[in-house]
N, C-alpha and C positions, 0 to 999 in steps of 0.2 A: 735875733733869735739865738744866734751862738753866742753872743755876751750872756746871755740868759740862760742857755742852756751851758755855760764856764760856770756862771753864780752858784747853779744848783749842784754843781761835779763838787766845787770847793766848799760847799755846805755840805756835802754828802762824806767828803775830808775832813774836813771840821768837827762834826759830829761828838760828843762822846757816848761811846759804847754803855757807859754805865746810867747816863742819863737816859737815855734811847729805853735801856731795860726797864729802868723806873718809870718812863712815864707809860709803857706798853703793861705794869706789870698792876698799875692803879688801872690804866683801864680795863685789864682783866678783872681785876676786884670789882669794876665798876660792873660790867656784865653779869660778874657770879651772884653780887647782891641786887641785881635787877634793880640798880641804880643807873638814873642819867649823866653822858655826858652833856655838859652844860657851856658853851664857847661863847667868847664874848670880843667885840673888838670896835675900834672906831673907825669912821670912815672907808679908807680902803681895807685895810686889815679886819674892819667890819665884814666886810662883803667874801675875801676869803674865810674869813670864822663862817660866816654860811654856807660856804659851799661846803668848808667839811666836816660842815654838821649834817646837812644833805645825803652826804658821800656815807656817813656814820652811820645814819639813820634808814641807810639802803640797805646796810648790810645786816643789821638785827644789832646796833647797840640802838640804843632809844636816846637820843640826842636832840637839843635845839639852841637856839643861839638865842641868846639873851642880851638887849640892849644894853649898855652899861648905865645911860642916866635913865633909864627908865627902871633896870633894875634899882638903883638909888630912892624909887619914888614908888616903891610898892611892888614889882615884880620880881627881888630879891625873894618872895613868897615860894617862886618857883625852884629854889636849889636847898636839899636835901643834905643832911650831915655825909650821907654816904654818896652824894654826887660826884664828880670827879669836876674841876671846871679847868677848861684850857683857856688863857688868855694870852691875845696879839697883839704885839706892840714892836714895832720896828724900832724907837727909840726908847723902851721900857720904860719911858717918862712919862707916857699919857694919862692927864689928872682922870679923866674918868675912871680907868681903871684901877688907879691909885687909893681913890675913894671905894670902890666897891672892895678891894683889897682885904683891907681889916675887917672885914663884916661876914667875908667867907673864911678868914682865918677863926673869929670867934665861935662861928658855924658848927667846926672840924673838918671844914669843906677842904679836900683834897684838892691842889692848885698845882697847874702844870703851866709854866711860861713861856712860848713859842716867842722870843724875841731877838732883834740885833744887835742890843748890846747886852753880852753874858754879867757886867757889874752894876745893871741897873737897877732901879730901886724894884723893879717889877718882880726880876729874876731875885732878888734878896729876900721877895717876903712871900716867894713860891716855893714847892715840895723838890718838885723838878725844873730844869732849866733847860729847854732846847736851843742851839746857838742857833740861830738864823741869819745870822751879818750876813753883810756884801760890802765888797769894796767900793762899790760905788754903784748910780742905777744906769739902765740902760738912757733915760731920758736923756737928751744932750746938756742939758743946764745940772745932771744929777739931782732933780728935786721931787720928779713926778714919780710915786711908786711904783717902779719897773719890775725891775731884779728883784728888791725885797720880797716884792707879795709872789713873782715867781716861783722863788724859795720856798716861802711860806704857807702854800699850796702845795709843794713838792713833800714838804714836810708830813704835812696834812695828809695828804696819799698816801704815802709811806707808810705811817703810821696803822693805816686804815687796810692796807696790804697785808702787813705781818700780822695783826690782829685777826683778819678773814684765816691767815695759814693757822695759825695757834688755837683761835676755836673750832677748826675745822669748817669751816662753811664751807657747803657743795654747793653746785647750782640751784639745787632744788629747793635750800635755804632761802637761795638770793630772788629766787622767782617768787617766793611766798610775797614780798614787798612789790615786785613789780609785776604783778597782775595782767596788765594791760598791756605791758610790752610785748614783744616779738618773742624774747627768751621766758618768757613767764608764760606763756600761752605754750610755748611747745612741752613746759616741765609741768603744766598743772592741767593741761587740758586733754580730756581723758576721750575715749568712743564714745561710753553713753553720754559726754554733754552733746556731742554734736551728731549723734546718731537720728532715726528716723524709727521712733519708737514702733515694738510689732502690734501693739493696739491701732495703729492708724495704718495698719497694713493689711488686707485682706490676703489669708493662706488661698492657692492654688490645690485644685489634688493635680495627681499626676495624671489623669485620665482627661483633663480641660482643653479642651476643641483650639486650636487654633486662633479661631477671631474673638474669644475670650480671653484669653494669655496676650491679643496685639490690644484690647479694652484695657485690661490691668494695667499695661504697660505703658498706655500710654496716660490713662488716668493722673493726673497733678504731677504729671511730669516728671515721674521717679523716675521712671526709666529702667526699672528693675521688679522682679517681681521673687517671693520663695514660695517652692513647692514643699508641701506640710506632710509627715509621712503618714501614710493613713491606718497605719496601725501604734502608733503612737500620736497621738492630737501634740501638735505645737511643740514638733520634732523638726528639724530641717532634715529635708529630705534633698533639695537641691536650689539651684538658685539662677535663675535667669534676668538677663540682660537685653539691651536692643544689638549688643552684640552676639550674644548668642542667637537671635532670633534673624538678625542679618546671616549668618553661617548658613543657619540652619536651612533659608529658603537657597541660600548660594549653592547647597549641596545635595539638595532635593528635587529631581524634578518636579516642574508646574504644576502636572497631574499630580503629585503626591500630597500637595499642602494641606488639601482639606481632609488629610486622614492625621494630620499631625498632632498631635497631644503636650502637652506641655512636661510629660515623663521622656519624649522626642528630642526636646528644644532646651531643656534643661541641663547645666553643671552639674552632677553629681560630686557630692562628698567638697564642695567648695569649701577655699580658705577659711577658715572664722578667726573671729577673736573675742578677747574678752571684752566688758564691759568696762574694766578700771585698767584697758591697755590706753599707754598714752596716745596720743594720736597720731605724733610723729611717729611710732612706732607702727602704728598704722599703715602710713605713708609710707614706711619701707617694705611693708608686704606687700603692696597693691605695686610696688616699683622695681622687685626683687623677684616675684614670680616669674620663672622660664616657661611655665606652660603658653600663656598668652595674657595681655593686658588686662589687667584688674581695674575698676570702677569703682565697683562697690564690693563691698566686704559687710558679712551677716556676722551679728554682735549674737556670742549666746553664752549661756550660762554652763556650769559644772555639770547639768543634767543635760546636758544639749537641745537644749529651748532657746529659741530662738528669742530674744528679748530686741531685736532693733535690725536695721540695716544701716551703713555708713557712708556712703556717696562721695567719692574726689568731687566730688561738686563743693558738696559742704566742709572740707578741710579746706577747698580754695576761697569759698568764702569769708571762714574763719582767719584768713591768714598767714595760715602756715606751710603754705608750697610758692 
């Protein structure tokens, strides 16, 4: 691993400055014309052409990697005069890529060379040239691609790094792509996806007896209930818990239960939020509040209508605590 990680310090020395610009300044052209990058490579150097076509393709450039003898045989179809195509070649000799060569230069297809030798015929008949040499590979016999494709992955990164700084991508870009991740669900997932819409919630008034407010409450296991104000319909008025109803009887004597009302046992004036509040954002009110533990939190609108309830239930189930 430090042989490996020495290859990539002296490649990162190696470097030139003005090539680095050129090939960063085609794939900015590439984004601005809502053209692809297009990476191609054989064998191992194949495998890292995919991965940072992957890495490219996460971040909002639109990239994919392209066989080299299959583009030969009809899937040249797929690269565009204004495409950008990066091609991997540790020994810049590899015929496949030799061959596809002149057919992206007739194109006008912009060609960036990611190889280890800077005088090869690959780097000769590309736009740009990225050095990627190694003095030699980590494998003991020096044959098996180590160090190179290291590099050339580092490169790869690299590349894919200052491009993220230069177009500005925020996270919330980067979420748009991964969906389904961990970081995508806390930038794109909002209260009302995961709220507990107030059509499927029956309002309390304030004036509801006791063993109707422990019914509601206990009803499909919300565990929460809001009280509607009654001179405004589908106003919150307050919002109750099995933890406010646990207080409530904890602070009451026995004899007094059956006079208790759900305007008795209720939150007034509780937290809310919005409906397009993210949900982590959520999560730090329900975990931020000094008065006492939050659960749920009532979703409402600009006019103070109540449109949902939001449950640590359901942010634990979604993932994101």
């Amino acid at each position: 691993m430090q042989e490996e990680a020495a290859a990539i310090a002296a490649a990162a020395a190696r470097l030139s400055s003005e090539e680095v610009e050129g090939a960063l300044e085609l794939l900015e052209r590439c984004a601005d014309r809502k053209a692809k990058l297009v990476i191609t490579g054989v064998g191992k150097s194949g495998i890292v052409a995919r991965k940072i076509a992957a890495t490219f393709s996460s971040i909002g450039l639109m990239a994919l990697y392209l066989n080299p003898l299959d583009a030969l045989h009809g899937d040249l179809g797929v690269v565009a005069p204004d495409d950008v195509c990066l091609l991997l070649s540790n020994s810049g000799e590899t015929a496949e890529l030799l061959e596809v060569l002149p057919h992206l230069t007739r194109r006008g297809t912009a060609r960036i060379a990611l190889v280890g030798r800077a005088e090869s015929s690959l780097a000769r008949g590309s736009d740009v040239v990225l050095d990627a040499s190694v003095d030699r590979e980590v494998c003991p016999l020096n044959l098996a691609p180590t160090a190179s494709t290291a590099v050339a992955m580092a490169i790869g990164d690299a590349l894919a790094a200052v491009w993220m700084e230069r177009r500005g991508i925020s996270p919330a870009d980067f979420a748009l792509n991964h969906p389904a991740g961990s970081l995508g669900k806390q930038l794109t997932m909002t209260a009302a996806d995961l709220m507990l819409p107030a059509r499927e919630l029956s309002p309390l008034a304030p004036n509801t007896p006791l063993d109707t407010v422990i019914g509601t409450l206990t009803r499909g296991a919300i565990g929460s209930a809001w009280v509607e104000d009654p001179k405004q319909p589908g106003h919150l008025l307050g919002l109750i818990t099995d933890g406010d109803l646990r207080r409530a009887l904890r602070d009451q004597p026995a004899n007094n239960w059956s006079s208790l009302t759900a305007s008795d046992l209720m939150t007034a004036d509780p937290i809310t939020i919005a409906a397009n509040t993210l949900a982590v954002e959520a999560i730090k009110a329900m975990e931020n509040n000094r008065r006492k533990p939050i659960s749920v939190l009532p979703v409402v609108n600009t006019q103070g209508e109540i449109e949902g309830l939001l449950r640590l239930h359901d942010l634990v189930q979604a993932g994101l605590t």
